[in-house]
C-alpha positions in Angstrom: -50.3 127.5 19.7 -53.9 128.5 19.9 -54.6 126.1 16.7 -53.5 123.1 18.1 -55.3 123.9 21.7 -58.1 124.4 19.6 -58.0 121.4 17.5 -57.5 119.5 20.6 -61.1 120.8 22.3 -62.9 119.7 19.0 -61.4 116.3 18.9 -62.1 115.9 22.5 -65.7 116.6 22.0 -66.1 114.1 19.1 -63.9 111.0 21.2 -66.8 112.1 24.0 -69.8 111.2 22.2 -71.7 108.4 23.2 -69.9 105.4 20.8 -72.2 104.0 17.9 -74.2 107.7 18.5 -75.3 108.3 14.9 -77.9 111.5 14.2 -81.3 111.3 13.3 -82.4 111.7 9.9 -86.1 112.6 9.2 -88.6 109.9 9.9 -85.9 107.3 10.9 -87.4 107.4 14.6 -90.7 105.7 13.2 -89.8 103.8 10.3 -88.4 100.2 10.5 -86.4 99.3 7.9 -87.9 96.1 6.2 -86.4 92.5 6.4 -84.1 93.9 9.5 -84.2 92.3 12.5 -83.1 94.2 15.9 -81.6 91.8 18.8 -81.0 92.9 22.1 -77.7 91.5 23.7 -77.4 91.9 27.2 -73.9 94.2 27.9 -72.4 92.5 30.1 -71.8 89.5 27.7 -70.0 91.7 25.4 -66.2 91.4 24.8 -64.3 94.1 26.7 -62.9 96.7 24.4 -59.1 97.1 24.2 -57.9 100.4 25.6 -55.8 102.6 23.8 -52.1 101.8 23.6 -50.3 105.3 22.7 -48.4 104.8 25.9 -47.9 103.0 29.3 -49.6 103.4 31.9 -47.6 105.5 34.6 -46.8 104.4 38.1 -49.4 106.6 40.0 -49.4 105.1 43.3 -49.1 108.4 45.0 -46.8 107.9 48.2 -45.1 105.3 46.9 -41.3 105.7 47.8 -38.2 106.7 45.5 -37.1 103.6 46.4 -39.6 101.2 45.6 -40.6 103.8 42.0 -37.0 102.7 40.8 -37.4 98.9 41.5 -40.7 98.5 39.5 -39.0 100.6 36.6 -35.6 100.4 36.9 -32.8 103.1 36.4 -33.9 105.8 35.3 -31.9 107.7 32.2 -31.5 110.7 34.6 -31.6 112.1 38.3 -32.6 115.4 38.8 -33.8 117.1 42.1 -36.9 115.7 43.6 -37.4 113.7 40.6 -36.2 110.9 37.6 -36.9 111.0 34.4 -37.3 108.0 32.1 -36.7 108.1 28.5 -38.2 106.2 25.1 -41.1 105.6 27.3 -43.2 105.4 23.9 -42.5 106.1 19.8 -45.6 108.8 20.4 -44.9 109.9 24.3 -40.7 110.2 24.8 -40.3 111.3 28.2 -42.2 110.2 31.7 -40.6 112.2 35.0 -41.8 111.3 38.4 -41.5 113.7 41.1 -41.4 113.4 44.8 -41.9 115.0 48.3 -40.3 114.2 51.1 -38.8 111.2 48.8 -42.9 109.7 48.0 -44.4 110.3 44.5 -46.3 113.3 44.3 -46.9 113.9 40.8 -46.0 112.1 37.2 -45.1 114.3 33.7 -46.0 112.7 30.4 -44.5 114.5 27.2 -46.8 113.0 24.2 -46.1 114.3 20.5 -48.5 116.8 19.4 -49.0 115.1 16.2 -50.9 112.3 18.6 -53.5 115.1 19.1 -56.5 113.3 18.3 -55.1 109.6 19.9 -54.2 111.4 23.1 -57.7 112.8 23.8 -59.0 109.3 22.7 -56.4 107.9 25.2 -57.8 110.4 28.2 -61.2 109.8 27.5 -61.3 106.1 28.0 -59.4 106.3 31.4 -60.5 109.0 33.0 -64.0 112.1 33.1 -63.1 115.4 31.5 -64.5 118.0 34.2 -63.4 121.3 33.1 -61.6 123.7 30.7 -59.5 126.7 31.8 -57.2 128.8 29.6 -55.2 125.8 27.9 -55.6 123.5 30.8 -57.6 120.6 30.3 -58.6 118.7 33.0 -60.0 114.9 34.2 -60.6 113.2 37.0 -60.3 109.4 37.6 -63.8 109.3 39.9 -67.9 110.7 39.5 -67.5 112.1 42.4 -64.7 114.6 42.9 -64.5 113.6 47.0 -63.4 110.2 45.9 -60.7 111.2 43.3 -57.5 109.5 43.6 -56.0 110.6 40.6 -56.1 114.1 38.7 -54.9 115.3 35.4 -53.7 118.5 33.7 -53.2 118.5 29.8 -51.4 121.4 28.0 -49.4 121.9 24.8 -46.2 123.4 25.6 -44.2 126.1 23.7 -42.1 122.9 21.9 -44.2 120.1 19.9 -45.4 118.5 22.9 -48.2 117.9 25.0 -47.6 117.7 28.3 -50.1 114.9 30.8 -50.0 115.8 34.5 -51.0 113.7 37.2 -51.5 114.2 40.8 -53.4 113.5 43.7 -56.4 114.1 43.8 -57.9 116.1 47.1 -61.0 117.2 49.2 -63.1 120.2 46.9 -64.0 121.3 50.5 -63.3 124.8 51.1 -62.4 125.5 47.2 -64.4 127.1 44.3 -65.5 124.8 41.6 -63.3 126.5 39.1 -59.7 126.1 41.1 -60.2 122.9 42.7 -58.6 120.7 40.2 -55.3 122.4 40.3 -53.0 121.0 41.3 -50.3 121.7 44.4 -48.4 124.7 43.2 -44.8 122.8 44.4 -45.8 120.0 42.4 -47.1 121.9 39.3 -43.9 123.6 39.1 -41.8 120.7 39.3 -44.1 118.9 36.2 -43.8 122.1 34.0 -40.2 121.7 34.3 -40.2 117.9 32.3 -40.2 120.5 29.2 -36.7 121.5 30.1 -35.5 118.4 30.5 -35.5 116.7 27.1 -32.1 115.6 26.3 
């Protein structure tokens, strides 16, 4: 288990790097390569890049009803407590579970195949800001500033040959240390840990 974890940080890392980042090589800095000519092009008139595809974007309108989860989606391939889960949601991601409170979406479970190792963390990377790394738990944030998160995710390989993707709301740091203020709500956490148990 620890070499995939592993394997996982070090791809992170390298999707993280600034794209076209290239390393120096000696006197490159101060030499200009004859008969090549550098143009500047202004970034904003650049063609937006495609995100990565290796699955759908969840629902994550936190509070959303039961109710109004199952119209945009449709029957779900099984009803458990507090929760549906929806299966072929992707070829590399084969099970999505959304799980409620008080009957409005409180978190969403994403089982992605650990063989997608290196697209997942490429898939992360381009939605959301990695902010810290604890035990097997990866986790990112959807905003700069943690006050203004909406949207919070968890990312750990599991016992079986998947990775699990949590997401939850994201809340107030105030009154928590740094280093426990991205878990999430215990209820909900042990509600997404159970989408493991569920494959069918």
């Amino acid at each position: 288990m620890k070499k995939p974890v592993f394997l996982f940080a070090l791809i992170f890392f390298l999707v993280s790097c600034t794209p076209g980042e290239t390393p120096d090589f000696p006197g490159s800095r101060d030499e200009q390569q004859p008969g090549v000519e550098i143009t500047l092009i202004p970034a904003d008139t650049l063609p937006a890049e495609s995100l990565s595809d290796l699955y759908p974007d969840p629902v994550l309108d936190f509070g959303l009803s039961r109710t109004r989860v199952i119209e945009r989606l449709g029957l779900p391939d099984r009803y458990i407590k507090d929760g549906v889960v929806y299966a072929n949601f992707s070829m590399t991601a084969p099970y999505v579970m959304y799980v409620f409170e008080d009957d409005r979406l409180s978190g969403v479970g994403v089982l992605v195949r650990s063989s997608c190792t290196k697209s997942l963390a490429a898939y992360l990377v381009e939605r959301y800001r990695p902010v810290i790394t604890e035990g097997e738990y990866y986790y990112f944030t959807n905003s700069v500033s943690e006050n203004e998160s909406s949207v919070r995710v968890a990312v750990t390989l599991n016992k079986s040959r998947f990775w699990t993707v949590m997401y939850y709301p994201g809340k107030s740091t105030n009154g928590h240390s740094p280093d426990c203020c991205y878990l999430p709500d215990p209820a909900i956490l042990k509600k997404l840990k159970g989408l493991v148990f569920l494959q069918f």
